[in-house]
N, C-alpha and C positions, 0 to 999 in steps of 0.2 A: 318373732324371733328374738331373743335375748343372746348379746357374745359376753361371753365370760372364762376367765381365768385364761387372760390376756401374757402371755410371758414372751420377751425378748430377750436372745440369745445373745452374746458378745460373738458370734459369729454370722451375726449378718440374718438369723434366719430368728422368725415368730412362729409359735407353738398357741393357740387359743382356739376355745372352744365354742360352737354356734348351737344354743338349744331350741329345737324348734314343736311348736307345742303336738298336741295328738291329732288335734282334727288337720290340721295339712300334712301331718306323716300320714292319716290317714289315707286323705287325699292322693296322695303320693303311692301309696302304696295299691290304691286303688287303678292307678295311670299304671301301676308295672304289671297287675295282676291282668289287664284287658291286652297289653302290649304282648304280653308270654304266651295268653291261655291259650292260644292256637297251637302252641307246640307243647304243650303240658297233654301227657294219658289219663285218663282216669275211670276203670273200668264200670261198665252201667252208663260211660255217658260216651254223647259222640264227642271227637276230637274239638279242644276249643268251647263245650258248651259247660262242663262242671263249674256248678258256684263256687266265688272266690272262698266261702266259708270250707266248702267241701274240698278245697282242693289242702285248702291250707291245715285242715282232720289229718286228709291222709300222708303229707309232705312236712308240716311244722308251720305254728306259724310265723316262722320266720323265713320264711321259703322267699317274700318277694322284698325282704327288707332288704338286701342290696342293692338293687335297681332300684328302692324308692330311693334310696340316698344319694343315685348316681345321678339320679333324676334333680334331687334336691341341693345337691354340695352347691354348684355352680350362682346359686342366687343367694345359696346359705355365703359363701365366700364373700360376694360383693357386697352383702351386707355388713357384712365385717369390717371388712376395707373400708367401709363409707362411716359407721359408726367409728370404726378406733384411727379415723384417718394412717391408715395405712399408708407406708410408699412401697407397693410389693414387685417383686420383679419375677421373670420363669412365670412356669406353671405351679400351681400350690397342689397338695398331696394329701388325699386323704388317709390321716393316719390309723383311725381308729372309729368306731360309734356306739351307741349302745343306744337302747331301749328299754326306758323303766316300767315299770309295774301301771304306771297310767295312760301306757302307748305316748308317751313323751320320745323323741329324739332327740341324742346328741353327738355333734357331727367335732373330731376333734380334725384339726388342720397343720398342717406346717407348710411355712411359706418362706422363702427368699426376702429378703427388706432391699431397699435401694441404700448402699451402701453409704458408711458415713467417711466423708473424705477431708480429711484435712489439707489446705495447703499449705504448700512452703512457699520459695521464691518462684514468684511467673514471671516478674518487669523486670527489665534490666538485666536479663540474661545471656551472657555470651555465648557467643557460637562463629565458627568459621563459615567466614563469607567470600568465596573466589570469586574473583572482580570476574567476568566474561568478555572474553576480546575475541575476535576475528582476526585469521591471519588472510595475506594475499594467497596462502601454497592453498587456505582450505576453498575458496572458492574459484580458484583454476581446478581442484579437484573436481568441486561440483560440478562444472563447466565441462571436464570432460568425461563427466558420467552421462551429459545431457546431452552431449555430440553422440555416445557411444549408442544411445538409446533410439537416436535420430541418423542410425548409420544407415547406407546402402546397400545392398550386400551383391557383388559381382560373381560367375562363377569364373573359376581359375585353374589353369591346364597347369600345378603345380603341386609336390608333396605340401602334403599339410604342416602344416605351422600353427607357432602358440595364437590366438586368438581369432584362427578362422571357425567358420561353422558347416559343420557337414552332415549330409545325409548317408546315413549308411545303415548295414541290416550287421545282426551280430547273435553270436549261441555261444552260452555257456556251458562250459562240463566240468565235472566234478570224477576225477578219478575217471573217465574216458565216456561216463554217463549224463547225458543232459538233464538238466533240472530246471524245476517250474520255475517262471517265470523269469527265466533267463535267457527268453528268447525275442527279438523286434525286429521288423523291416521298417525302413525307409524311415530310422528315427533320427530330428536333430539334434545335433548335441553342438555347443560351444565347447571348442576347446580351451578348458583353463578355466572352466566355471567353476568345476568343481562336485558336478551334478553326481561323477560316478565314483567309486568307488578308489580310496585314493592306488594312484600307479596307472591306471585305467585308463586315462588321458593324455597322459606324458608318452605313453608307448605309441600312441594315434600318430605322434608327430612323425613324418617323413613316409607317410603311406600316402601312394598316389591311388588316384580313383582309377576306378575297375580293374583291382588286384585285390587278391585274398588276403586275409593278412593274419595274423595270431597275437593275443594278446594277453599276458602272464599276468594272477595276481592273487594276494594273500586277502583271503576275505577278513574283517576287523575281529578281536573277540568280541567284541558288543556287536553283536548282526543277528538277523533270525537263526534260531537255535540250529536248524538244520546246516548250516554252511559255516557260520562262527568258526573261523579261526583255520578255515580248509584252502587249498590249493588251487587256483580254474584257471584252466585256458578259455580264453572267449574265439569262437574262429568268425572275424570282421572280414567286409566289403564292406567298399564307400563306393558311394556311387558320385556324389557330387563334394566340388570342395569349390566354398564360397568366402571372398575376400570382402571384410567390411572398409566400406568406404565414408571415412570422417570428414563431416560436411566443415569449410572453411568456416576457423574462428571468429566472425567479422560482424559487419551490421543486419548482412542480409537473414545472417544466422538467429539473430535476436527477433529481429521483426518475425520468423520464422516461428520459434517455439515461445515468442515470448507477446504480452502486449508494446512493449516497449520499441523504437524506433535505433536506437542504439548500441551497441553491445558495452558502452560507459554505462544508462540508466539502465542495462537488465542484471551489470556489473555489481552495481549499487544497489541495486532492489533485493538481490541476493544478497548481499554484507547484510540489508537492513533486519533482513527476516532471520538470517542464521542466527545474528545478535540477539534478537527477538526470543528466539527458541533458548538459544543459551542461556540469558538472561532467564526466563520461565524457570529452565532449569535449576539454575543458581538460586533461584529467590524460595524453589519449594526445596531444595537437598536444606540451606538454611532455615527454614521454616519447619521443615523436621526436625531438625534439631533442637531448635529451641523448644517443640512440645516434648521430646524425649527428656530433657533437662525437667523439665519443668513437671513431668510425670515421675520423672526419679524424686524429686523432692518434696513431692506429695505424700502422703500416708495414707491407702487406704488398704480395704478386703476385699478381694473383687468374688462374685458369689460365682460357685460354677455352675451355674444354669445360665448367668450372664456371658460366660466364655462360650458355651454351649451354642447360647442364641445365635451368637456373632458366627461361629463356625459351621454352623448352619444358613446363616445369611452368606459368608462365603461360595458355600456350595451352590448355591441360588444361582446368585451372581456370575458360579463357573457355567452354569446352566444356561443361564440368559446370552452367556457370550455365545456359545457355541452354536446358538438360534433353537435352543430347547425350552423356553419361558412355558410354566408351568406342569412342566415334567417332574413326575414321583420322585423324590429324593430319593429311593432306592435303586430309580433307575440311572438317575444319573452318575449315581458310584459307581454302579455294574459298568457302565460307559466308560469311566475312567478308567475301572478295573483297580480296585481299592472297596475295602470293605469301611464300614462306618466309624470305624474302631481307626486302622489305619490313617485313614482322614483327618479324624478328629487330633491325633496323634500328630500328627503332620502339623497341620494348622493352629495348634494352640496358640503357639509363641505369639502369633502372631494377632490372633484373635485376640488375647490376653493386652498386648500393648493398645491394639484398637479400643478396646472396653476403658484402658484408661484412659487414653488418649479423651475419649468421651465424657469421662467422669471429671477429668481434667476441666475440659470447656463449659463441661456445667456451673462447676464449679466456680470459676472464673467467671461468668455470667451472672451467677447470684450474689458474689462477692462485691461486682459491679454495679447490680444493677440494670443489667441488660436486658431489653425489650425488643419485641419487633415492633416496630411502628407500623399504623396502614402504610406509608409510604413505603417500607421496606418490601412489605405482602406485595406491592400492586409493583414494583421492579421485578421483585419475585417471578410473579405470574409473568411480565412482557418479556421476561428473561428468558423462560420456558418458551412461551409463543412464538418466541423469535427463532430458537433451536427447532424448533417441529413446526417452522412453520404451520402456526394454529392462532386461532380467534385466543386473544385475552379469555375472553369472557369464557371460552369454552374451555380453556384450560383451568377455568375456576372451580368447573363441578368436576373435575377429574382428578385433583391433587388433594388429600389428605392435608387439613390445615397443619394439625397438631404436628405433624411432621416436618409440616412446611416450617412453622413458627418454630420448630426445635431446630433446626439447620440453620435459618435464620441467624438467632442467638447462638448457636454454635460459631458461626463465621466471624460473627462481633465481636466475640470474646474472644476468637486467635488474633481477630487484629490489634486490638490490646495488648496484648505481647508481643506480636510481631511490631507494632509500633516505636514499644520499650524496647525493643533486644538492639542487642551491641556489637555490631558487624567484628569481627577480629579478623587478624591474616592466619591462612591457613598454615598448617605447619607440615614440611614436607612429608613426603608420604614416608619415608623410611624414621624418621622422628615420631610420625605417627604411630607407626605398626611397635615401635619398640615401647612409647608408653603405656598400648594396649596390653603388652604382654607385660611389663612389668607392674602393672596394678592389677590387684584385686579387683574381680567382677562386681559390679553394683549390684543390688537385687534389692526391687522396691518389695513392702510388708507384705502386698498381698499374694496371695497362695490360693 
């Protein structure tokens, strides 16, 4: 194979050509001619048996020269990449081929480059940092969400009231006609949760069990198309009404839901955790920021096969959540109910700041210097073992190094900046929203 007429684009993408000589296109076209000839006719002969000479008489012979190349791009490509040390990104495209006079091939390509990124400032970056505190109101909140969760629940020879729970049967109708699935026996519902539809529940209040009762309400505009925005009586019975009973606030309550002996150390151990979380919080809302900042002040192009990829890796990911791992990307937009288009559309922005965000930390990493170390690899791994509870060892042959090593070095290099950056106080929220709007939107180079 010889690459030649090498040309790079100021937009990110390479155009060059792979020529590959006669006897491996030969070869080649020999692998497409035995692949096809089962489904090739050719009259005088049985299906699948006409020589490749004969087939190619009465067809042309150029009949199997597409498949040899489709055959052939793929090792034509990587030798390219390897000879003109390439950094390619996406999938590359065949643009064009031809065939000379000496059954010569020539495969032309265009390809994605890994972008070239400039930086600006990354160290010493400011950004707003909210200190995280606890108050005493939010963990007597917590405290009695964990009573309410650890209630009793009594039955009660009384109309119902805001926060009892009742058993009761109930039918909707719409203009005097019942409609699907507007109908239950013996469902509970809290009252005040929130569960039905709003109005629905505040009407419940002062209805005694085992009486009929009627219930008035305007369905939302946003609801299933068929009832949106229409008028229903519900005709209710309760059958039972149950009064929760909140266990005393004290020591026995701790020992009760808690490890702890006192409801002072279960008091505490909550401050320490919510601190915990909040903090987490504080330290990543700050942490984005400083990569936003520092993605704005960069320069680059970001190629669109690399937003692509990302937005596609998105979809995975919605995939993976929902326990569908390894499910058709077709199908899992049908699932959404979003076509490819609409998705992609959807997700750019977002994908777009990811890819730099990424290009960012590469960056920032080669600037540095940044390496994995073994030591970093083998935390790595017991980091993983310890989440999936799994053998080190075994989690060695299941993890993707190059991947490993790129996350790796990705983490190094924010901490690098996160190390540099320079906590500032936040500025109120109403100061904030005004300078938003009276500045011009930033907009980094690439498109």
């Amino acid at each position: 194979m010889l690459v030649k007429n090498v040309e790079k684009k100021d937009n990110n993408t390479a155009i060059f050509q792979v020529e590959i000589d006669a006897a491996a296109f030969d070869d080649a076209v020999n692998k497409a001619y035995r692949k096809l000839k089962s489904s090739i006719f050719v009259p005088g002969f049985r299906k699948g048996k006409a020589p490749r000479a004969v087939v190619e008489g009465m067809y042309g012979r150029d009949i199997f020269h597409e498949d040899a190349v489709e055959l052939l791009a793929p090792e034509a490509f990587e030798f390219a990449v390897g000879e003109e040390k390439l950094e390619t990104v996406g999938a590359p495209s065949v643009a064009d081929f031809s065939v000379d006079e000496n059954r010569a091939c020539t495969i032309t390509f265009t390809t994605d480059l890994y972008p070239v990124v400039t930086l600006g400032e990354y160290k010493g970056i400011e950004a707003p940092y909210a200190e995280p505190a606890v108050t005493d109101e939010e963990i007597e909140q917590q405290l009695e969400a964990i009573r309410k969760r650890n209630a009793r629940f009594i039955d009660v020879e009384r109309p119902v009231q805001d926060g009892d729970t009742i058993v009761f049967d109930f039918e909707g109708f719409v203009d005097g006609v019942a409609f699907e699935g507007g109908k239950a026996e013996n469902y509970t519902l809290e009252i005040g949760s929130g569960a039905f539809i709003p109005g629905f529940e505040e009407q419940l209040v002062g209805m005694e069990a085992g009486k009929d009762g009627e219930v008035h309400v305007t369905f939302p505009e946003q609801y299933t198309e068929s009832l949106a925005g229409k008028d229903a009586t519900f005709k209710v019975k309760i059958h039972t009404v149950r009064e929760p009973q909140l266990p005393e606030l004290d020591d026995e309550f701790a020992k009760d839901v808690s490890d702890f002996d006192t409801l002072d150390e279960y008091r505490a151990d909550l401050r320490a955790k919510t601190l915990a979380q909040k903090t987490e919080a504080a330290d990543n809302e700050f942490h984005n920021a400083v990569v936003t900042k520092a993605v704005a002040n960069m320069t680059v192009t970001v190629p669109n096969s690399m937003i692509s990829e990302k937005t596609d890796e998105f979809l995975m990911n919605y995939a993976d959540s929902m326990g569908a791992r390894g499910m058709k990307k077709a199908d899992v937009l049908n699932a959404i109910g979003l076509t490819e288009e609409a998705f992609s559309t959807m997700m750019r922005p977002s994908a777009e700041q990811q890819v730099k965000a990424e290009l960012l930390l590469d960056a920032v990493a080669k600037a540095e210097g940044i390496e994995a170390t073994d030591e970093d690899k083998e935390s790595f791994y017991s980091r993983i073992a310890s989440d999936y509870g799994e053998d080190a060892e075994k989690i060695k042959g299941m993890i993707d190094e190059t991947l490993m090593v790129q996350d790796i070095v990705r983490r190094k290099a924010a901490e690098v900046m996160y190390e540099s950056a320079v906590k500032t106080e936040p500025k109120p929220a109403e100061e904030s929203e005004e300078a938003q709007a009276d500045s011009p939107a930033e907009e980094n180079s690439a498109e």
